[in-house]
N, C-alpha and C positions, 0 to 999 in steps of 0.2 A: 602486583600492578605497577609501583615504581619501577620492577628488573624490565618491563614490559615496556612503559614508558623510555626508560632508558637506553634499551633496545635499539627503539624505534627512532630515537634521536640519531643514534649513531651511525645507524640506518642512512638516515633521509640527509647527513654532513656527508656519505658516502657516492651519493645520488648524481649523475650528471646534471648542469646545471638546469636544461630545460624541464626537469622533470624536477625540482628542486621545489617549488611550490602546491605540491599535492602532497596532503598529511596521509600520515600511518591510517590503517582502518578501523572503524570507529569504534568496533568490539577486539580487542585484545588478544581475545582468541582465535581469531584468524590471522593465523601464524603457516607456514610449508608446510607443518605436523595434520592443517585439517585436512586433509586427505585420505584414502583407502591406502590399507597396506600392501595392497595388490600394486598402484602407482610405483612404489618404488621395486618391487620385483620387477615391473616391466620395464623401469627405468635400468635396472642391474642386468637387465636380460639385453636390454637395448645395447649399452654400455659393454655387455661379453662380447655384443656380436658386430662391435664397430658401426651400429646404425644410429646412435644415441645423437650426432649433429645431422640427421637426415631431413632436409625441409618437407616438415607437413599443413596441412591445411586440414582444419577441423572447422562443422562447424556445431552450433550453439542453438538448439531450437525447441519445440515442443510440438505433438503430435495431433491433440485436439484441445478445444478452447473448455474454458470448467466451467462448472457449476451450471452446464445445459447451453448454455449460452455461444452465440457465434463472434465473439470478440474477445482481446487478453489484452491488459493493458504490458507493458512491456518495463521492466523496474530491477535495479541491482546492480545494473551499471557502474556506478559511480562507487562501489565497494570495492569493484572488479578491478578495478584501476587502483583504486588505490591498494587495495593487493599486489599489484604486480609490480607498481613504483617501489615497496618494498622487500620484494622479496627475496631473499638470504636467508640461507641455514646459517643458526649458530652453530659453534661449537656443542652445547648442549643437546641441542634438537641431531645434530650428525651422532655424536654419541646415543643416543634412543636408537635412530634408525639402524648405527650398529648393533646393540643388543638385541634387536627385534626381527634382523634378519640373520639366515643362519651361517655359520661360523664358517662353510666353505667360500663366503665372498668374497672375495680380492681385497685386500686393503684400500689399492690404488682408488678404488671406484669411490669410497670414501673422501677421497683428495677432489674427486672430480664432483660430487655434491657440494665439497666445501668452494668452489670454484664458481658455482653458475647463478647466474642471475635471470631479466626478463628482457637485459638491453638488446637482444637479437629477438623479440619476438612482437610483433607487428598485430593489432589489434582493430578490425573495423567490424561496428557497432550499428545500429538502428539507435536512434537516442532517446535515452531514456524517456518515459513520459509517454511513449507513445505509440497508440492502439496498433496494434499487429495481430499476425493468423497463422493456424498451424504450418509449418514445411516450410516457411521463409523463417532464411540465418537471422536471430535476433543477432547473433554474433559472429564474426571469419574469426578464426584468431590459427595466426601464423609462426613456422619456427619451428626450432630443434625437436624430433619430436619427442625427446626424453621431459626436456624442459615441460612443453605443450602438456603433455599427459599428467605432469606434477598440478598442472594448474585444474583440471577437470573436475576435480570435485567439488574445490573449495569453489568454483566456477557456481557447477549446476547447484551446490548449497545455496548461493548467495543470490542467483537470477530466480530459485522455482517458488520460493516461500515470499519472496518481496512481488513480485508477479501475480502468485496469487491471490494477497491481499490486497494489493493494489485495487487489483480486478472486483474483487470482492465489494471493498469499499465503491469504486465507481457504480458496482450493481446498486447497491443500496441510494447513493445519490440518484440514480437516473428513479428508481423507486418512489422515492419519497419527494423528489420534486426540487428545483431550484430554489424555491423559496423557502425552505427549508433549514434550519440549522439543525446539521450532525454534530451530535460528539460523540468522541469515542471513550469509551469508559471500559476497555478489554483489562488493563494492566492485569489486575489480582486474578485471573482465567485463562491470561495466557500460558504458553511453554517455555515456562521459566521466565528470566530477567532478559535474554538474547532476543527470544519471540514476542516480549513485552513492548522492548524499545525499539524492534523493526515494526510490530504493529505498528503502532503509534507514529513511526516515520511515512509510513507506505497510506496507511489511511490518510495522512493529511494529504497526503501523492493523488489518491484517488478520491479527493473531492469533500471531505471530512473538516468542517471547521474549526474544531479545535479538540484538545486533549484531556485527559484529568491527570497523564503521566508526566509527572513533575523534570525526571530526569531529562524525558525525551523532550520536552518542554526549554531546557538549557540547551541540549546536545543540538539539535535543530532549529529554535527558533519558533517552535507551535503556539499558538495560542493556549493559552490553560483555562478550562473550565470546572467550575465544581462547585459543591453545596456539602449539607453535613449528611453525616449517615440516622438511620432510627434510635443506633445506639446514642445518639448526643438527645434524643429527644425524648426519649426510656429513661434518662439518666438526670432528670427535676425530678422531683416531686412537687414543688410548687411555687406561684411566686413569690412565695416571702423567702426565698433562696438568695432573690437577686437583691445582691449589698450593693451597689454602685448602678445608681437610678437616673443619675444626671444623662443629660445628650445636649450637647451644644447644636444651635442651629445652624443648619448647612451653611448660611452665609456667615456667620459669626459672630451677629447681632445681639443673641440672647441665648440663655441655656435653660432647658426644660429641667430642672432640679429633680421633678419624678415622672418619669418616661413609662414607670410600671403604670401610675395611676391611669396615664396620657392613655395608653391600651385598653385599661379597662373601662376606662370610659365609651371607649368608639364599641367595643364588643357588647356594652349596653347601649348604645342605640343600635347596631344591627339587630339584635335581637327583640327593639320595640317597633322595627318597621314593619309595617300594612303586609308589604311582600316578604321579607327573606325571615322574618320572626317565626314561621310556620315552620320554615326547612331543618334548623337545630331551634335548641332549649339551651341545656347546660352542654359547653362543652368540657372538653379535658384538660384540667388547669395545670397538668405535671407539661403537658403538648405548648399551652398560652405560656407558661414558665422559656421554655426552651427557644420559644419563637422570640419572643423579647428578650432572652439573653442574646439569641443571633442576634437580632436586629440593633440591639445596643456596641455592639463588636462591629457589625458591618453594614454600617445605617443606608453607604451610597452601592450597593448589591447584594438585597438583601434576596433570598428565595431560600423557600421553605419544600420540604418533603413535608408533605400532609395526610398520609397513608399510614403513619404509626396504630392510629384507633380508628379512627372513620372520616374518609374524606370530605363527605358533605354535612356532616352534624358535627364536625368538630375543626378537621384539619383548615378547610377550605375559609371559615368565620374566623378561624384563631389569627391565619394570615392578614387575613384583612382589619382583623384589628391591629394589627401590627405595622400593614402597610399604612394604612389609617394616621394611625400615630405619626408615623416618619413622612408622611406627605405634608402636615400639618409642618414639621419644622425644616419642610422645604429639599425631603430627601424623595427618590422617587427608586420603589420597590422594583425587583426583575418581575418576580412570577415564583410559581410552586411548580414542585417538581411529583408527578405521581408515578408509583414503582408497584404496584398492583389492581389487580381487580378489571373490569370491564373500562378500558383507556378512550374509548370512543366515548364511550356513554359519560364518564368523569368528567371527559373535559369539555363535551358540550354542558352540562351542569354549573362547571366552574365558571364556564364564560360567561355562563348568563347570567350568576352568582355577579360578577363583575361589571356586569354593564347595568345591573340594576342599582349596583353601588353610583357608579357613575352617574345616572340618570337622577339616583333618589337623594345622593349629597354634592350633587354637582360635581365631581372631582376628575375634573377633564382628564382625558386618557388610560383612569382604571382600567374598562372596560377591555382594553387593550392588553392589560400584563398578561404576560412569554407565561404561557402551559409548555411541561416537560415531560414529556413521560419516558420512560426506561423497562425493564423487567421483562428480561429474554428477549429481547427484538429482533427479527430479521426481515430476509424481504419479505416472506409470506403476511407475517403481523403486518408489515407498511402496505400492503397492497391490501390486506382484508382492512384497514382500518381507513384506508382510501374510498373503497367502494362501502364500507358503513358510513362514511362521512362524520368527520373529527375537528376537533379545535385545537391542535399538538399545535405546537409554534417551534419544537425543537425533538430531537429525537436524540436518547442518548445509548448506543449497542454497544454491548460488549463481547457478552460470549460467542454468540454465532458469527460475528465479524471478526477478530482476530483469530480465531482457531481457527478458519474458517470451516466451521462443522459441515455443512454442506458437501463438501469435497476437500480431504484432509492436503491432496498433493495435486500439481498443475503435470509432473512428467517430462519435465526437460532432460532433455535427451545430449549427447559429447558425439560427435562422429564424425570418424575419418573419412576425408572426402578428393585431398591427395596428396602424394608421395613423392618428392623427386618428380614434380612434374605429371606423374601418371595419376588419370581420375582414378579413384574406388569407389565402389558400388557396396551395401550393406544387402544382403538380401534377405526374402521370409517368406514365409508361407500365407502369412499376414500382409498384405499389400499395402496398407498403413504404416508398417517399420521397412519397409524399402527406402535407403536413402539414397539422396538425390545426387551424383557423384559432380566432381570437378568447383574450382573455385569460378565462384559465379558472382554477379551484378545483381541487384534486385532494385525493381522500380514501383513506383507505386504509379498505376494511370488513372488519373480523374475526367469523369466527363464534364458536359456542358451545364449544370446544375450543382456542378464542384463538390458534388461529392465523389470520393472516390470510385470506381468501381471495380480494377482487379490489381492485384501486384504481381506482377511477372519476374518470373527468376530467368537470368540468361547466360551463357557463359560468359567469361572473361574479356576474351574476345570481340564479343560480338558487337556492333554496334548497338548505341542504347536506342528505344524507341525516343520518338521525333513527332513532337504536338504537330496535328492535322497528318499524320498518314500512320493508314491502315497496317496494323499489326494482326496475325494470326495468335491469340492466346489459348493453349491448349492444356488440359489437363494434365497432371503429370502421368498418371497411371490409366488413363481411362480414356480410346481412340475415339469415344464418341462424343465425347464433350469437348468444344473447341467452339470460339467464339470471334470474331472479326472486329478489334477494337479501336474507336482514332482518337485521341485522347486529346482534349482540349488545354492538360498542364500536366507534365511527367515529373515526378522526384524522385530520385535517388534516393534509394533507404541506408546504404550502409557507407557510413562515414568513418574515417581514420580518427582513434581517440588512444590509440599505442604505437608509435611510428618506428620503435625500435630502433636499429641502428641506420635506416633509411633516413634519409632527409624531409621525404612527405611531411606537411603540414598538418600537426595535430590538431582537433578539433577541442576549445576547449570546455573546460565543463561548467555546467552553467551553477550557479548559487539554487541553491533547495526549489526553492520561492517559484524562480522563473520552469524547474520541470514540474511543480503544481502547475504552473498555471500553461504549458505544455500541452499537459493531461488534459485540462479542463477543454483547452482546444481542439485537442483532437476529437475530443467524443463530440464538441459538438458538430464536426466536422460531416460525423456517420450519419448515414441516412437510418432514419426513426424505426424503420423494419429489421435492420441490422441488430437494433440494440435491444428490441424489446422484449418484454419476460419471456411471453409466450406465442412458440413455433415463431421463431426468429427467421429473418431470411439468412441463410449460409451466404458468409464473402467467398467470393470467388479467389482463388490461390492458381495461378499459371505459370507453364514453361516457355518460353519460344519454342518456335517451329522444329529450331536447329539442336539444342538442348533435349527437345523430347526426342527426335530419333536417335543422339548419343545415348541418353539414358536406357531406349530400348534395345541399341546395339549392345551397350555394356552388357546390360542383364541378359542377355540370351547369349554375351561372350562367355560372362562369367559362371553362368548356369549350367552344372553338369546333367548333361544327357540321359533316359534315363533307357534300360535297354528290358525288352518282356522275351519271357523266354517261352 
């Protein structure tokens, strides 16, 4: 980690100066090494045959939206760059890729890895944060094409998995509703410590309010959220455990000398009331032990897991005596957290557990403390516990959000698009992996109700469209679908954010915070059919006029003939 650090210091004193203020990347191991070995064979092949400074244009995209849905939020960006502000082979990493390739390769090509950087290769982006659709470039990215190809993978690594989660996480927001607090609680589920800490980055991206991962918590700036686990609460056996009884009052007035007794008082009168005496009897004094040692530890955010033995005859009364207590010296509890069992049905129970507290000892705003529930969540559970009608005040996922189980990968796709000037055409038998040749523009047209309604890719050339007049938008692969569109506010989706050895004006990159709140914008941008669970309406993805009969020229240039005998 320090030769890494070190590395990258010596790196970034090396850096032109405009690019001097963008750090190394945030994981250590995106190094030139994260690539296929295939990339530098075709780098050495490039490099045999004198084509290795050839300008090309690639682009950066994905083919259909995941997890059923007709939307991707668009994320990884900001890695991406700072990938390419540092990238240089060491000496070290040159030494690997000599052992690894084989012994008839030229020395010299060696000299010429140890030679190149990313200052000749030009970068325009769609920015981060923001909702996009299959067959439009999230990325152009321009340049040598030896160079360009070296960058491909560690590219599609770092865009497909942040993209997805991203996505992921905004499903679950749009699910569960605005007023809602998400945590994410993936860490200990995810794929490994890499996938733990981009979880954890990308869900706060897509809508997610805070974390339980401490590291990603520093690295970025998340809120941290958390409670204890079963095991602190399996782990009394009773209250004569707790030595240090005292609790000072919130203002600093006076100090409660026994804070255990203070508990056990309130848990006998719950227990002598008209109404909630019926619901438990005895509860679990190892559970009461545990709660009151929290509550002694963290008087002003206290919340309990109440699920260890039984919610309502034990978990749910032991809290309240605890809140009970610390109200009394002026603290005011969060709420319990439940991690199994029927969560609709718990926490209409709990609440009403609560507002009879409220009502029968007067204790303004009980009635109110934050329900949490957790244990396997995804969107299916938030929408079945929608349509049973629940009291959650907060939702905490893990597993299905970070791995994202539903759909393991998004499919971002590398492709050469052109050459010295010349379009290329990808072709297939598959009319989905047809790509879309030539370095193109893309727009996004909104109508008169501002939300969007189609993004048109257009060549280079061509003029952009132009609020109030009519544009033909046309499928890219399909003559029957074309639509007549006048657009009441056009934008440009792909911005310069690598300007290379150009002078163009880089865009720059915004602090975390502002593409959260990006993301937040954009969705609510989309119209409501767009986004929703089930049978979504498809966004519309178009060519210009002039673009679609290139692209049908190309392919039936490029498409050998076929002859029947």
């Amino acid at each position: 980690m320090a030769a890494a650090v070190a590395n990258g210091l010596k790196k970034e004193q090396t850096r032109p100066n405009k690019y001097a203020v963008i750090s190394g990347p945030t994981n250590p191991m995106v190094t030139p090494l994260l690539t296929d070995l295939y990339q530098f064979t075709m780098a050495y092949s490039y490099w045999k045959a004198g084509k290795h400074d050839e300008r090309a244009v690639f682009d950066l995209y994905f083919r259909k939206n995941p997890f059923g849905g007709e939307y991707t939020i668009f994320a990884g960006l900001e890695e991406c760059i700072k990938f390419i502000a540092h990238f240089k082979l060491t000496e070290d990493e040159i030494a690997f890729i000599r052992s690894s390739l084989p012994p008839t390769c030229e020395g010299a090509f060696y000299g010429y890895l140890r030679g190149i950087n990313c200052s000749d290769v030009e970068i325009y982006s769609i920015p981060e944060g923001s909702v996009v659709f299959p067959k439009v470039p999230l990325m152009r990215i321009e340049g040598p094409i030896a160079v360009v190809q070296l960058l491909e993978t560690a590219f599609v690594n770092l865009i497909n998995y942040a993209s997805l989660v991203t996505t992921n996480a905004a499903r679950h927001r749009f699910v569960a509703g605005k007023s809602k607090l998400l945590l994410e609680f993936g860490l200990r589920r995810a794929q490994g410590p890499d996938g733990g800490i981009s979880a954890s980055k990308y869900c706060y991206m897509g809508g997610f309010d805070a974390t339980s991962n401490v590291a990603a918590g520093k690295l970025f700036g998340i809120p941290l959220r958390g409670t204890h686990s079963h095991a602190f609460v399996s782990s009394f056996l009773s209250p004569d455990e707790i030595t240090v009884k005292s609790l000072k009052h919130h203002d600093g007035s006076s100090v409660c000398k026994d804070f255990v007794s203070l508990v056990k008082t309130w848990l006998n009168k719950l227990k002598g009331s008209r109404i909630l005496g019926g619901i438990f009897s005895e509860t679990n004094q190892s559970e009461l032990a545990a709660f009151t040692s929290y509550g002694l530890a963290f008087p002003g955010s206290f919340l309990a897991l109440v699920d260890t033995y039984d919610v309502m005859r034990s978990g749910v009364p032991n809290f309240c005596a605890v809140a009970l207590a610390l109200n009394d010296l002026g603290y005011r509890a969060v709420g319990i957290r439940l991690d199994s069992g029927d969560l609709a049905y718990q926490s209409c129970e709990a609440r009403k557990f609560f507002q009879t507290i409220e009502k029968e000892f007067g204790v303004s705003g009980f009635g109110k403390m934050s329900i949490t529930a957790s244990n396997d969540l995804n969107e299916e559970t938030l929408d079945a516990l929608n349509k049973q009608g629940h009291e959650v005040d907060s939702f905490g996922i893990g597993t299905h959000l970070v791995t994202c189980y539903a759909q393991p990968a998004l499919g971002v796709v590398f492709k050469l698009v052109e050459i010295n000037n010349q379009p290329r055409i990808k072709l297939s038998e598959d009319v989905t992996k047809v790509s879309i040749p030539c370095k193109k523009r893309c727009f996004r047209l909104y109508g008169k109700e501002g939300y969007p309604l189609v993004d048109i890719m257009a060549g280079e050339n061509e003029p952009p469209p132009k609020v109030g007049e009519r544009i033909l938008c046309r499928h890219p692969f399909s003559e029957s679908k074309r639509a007549y569109v006048v657009p009441q506010r056009v934008e440009e989706l792909l911005k310069c954010f690598w300007p290379g050895s150009s002078d163009k004006k880089r865009e720059d990159l915004p602090p975390f915070k502002e593409i959260r709140e990006r993301c937040i914008k954009q969705l609510e941008q989309m119209r409501p059919d767009h986004m929703r669970k089930l049978n979504p309406t498809p966004y519309k993805v178009s060519v210009s006029a002039k673009l679609y009969d290139f692209i049908h020229f190309l392919w039936l240039n490029e498409a050998p003939v076929g002859e029947l005998q």
